[in-house]
C-alpha positions in Angstrom: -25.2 -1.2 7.4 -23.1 1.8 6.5 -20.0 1.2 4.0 -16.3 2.5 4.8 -17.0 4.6 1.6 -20.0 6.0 3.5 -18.1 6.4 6.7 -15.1 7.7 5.0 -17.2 10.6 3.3 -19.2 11.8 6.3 -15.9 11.9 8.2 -14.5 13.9 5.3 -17.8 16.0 5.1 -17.6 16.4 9.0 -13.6 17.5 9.2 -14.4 20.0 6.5 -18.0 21.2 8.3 -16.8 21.8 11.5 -12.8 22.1 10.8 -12.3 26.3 12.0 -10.4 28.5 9.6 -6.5 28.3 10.6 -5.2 30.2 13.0 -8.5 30.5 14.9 -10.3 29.0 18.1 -13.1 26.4 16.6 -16.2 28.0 17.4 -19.3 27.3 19.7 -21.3 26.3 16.2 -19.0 23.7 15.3 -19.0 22.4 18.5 -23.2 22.2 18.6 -23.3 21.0 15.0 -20.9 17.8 15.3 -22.4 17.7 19.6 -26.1 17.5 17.6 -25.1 14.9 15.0 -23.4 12.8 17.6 -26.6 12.6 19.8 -28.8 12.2 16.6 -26.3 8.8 15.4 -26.8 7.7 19.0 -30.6 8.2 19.3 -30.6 6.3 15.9 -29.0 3.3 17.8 -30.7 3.7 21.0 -33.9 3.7 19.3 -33.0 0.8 17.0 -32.0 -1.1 20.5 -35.5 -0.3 21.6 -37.1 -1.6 18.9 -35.4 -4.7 18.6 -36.0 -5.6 21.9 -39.3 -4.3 21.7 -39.1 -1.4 24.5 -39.7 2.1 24.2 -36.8 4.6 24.1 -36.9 5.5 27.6 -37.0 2.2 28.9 -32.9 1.9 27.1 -32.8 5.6 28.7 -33.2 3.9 31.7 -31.2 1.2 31.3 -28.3 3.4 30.4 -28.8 4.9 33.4 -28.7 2.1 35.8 -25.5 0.2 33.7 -23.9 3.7 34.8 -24.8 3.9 38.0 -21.7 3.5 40.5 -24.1 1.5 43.0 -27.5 0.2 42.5 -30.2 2.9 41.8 -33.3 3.2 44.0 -36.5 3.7 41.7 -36.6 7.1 43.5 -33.1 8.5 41.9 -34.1 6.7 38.6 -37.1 9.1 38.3 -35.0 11.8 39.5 -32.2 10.9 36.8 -35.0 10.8 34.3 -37.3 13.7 35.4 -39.8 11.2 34.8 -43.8 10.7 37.4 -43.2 7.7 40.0 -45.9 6.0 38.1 -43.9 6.5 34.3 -40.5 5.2 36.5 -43.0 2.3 38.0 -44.7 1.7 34.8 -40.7 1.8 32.8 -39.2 -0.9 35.4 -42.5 -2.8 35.4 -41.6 -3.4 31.2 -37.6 -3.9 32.2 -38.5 -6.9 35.0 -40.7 -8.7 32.2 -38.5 -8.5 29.6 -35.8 -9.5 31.7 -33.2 -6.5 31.5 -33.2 -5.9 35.4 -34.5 -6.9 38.6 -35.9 -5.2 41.7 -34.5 -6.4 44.9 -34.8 -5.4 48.9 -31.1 -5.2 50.0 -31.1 -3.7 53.2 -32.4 -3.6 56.9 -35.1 -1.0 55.5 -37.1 -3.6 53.9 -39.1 -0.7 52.0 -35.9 0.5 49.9 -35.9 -1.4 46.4 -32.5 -1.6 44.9 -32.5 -2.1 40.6 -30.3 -4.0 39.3 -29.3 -4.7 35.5 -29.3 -8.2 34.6 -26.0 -10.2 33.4 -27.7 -11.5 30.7 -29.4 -8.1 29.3 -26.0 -6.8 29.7 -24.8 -9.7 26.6 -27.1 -8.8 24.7 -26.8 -5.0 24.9 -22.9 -5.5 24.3 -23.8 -7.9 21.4 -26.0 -4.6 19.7 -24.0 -1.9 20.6 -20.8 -3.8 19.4 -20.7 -1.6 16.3 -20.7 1.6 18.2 -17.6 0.3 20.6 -16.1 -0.8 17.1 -16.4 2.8 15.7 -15.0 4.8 19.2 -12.3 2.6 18.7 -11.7 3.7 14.9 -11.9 7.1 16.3 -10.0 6.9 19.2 -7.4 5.6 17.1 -6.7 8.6 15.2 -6.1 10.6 18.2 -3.2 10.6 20.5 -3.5 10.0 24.2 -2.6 13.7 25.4 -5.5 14.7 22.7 -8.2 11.8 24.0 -7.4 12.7 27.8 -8.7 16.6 26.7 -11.7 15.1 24.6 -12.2 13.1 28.0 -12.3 16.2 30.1 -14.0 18.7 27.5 -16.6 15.8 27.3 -16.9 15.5 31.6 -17.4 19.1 31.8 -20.1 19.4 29.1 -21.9 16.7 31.1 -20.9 18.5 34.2 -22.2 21.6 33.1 -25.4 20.4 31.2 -26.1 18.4 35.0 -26.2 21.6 36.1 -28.2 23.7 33.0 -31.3 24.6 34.5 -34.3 23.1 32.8 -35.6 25.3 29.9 -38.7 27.1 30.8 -41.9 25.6 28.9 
């Protein structure tokens, strides 16, 4: 577990990193270095998810996904989400149903449409892991006012916005 010396010293490190020189803008690096390290600390925690509840990192991909949903996913805009095969999506909520994170249910008069749903219980013990990331966006939060968290808010919608949009580097 990291210490608050630990924490205190990459936040130090991390202000100094990425603060911009005063009087100017704070550039497009700072923004991908500090973007980078947050993804990399939450990959850390994702994966660490996956492994203790012995799934593989796109399976928690795909959980995340369905917990954000706004209504139930069909399998079909999971592999879209995902940009995964039908048979990787079939094969991801195959591992999900048995370990008892979500559950596949025909909802409506088309009998062939499958509806996902993530379980209550998965959702307990998600919170129960992830409690030490909630607990550190609240210690961050908390040094910000509410005008400046309302433009993190937004700058952080339109990056998703916009990378929703990115087209998908050619291979």
């Amino acid at each position: 577990m990291t210490s608050a010396d630990s924490r205190q010293n990459r936040s130090s490190a991390s202000d100094s990193a990425a603060a911009p020189e005063p009087g100017h803008a704070a550039g497009l690096q700072a923004f991908a270095v500090e973007l980078r390290r947050m993804n990399g600390e939450i990959n850390r925690m994702t994966h660490g998810f996956a492994a203790h509840q012995q799934l593989h990192p796109t399976d928690v991909t795909a959980l995340a996904a369905i917990l954000d949903a706004p209504a139930p996913l069909t399998p079909g805009a999971l592999r879209e989400h995902l940009g995964l095969t039908s048979g990787a999506v079939t094969a991801c909520l195959d591992r999900l149903e048995r370990a008892g994170h979500i559950r596949r249910a025909r909802e409506s008069s088309d009998r062939r449409v499958v509806h996902v749903h993530y379980e209550a219980s998965a959702r307990m013990a998600a919170r129960d892991y992830f409690m030490p990331l909630a607990e550190a966006t609240e210690r961050a939060r908390s040094r910000f006012s509410e005008a400046e968290l309302t433009t993190v808010l937004r700058f952080l919608a339109a990056m998703n916005e916009e990378l929703s949009e990115a087209p998908a580097p050619r291979r």
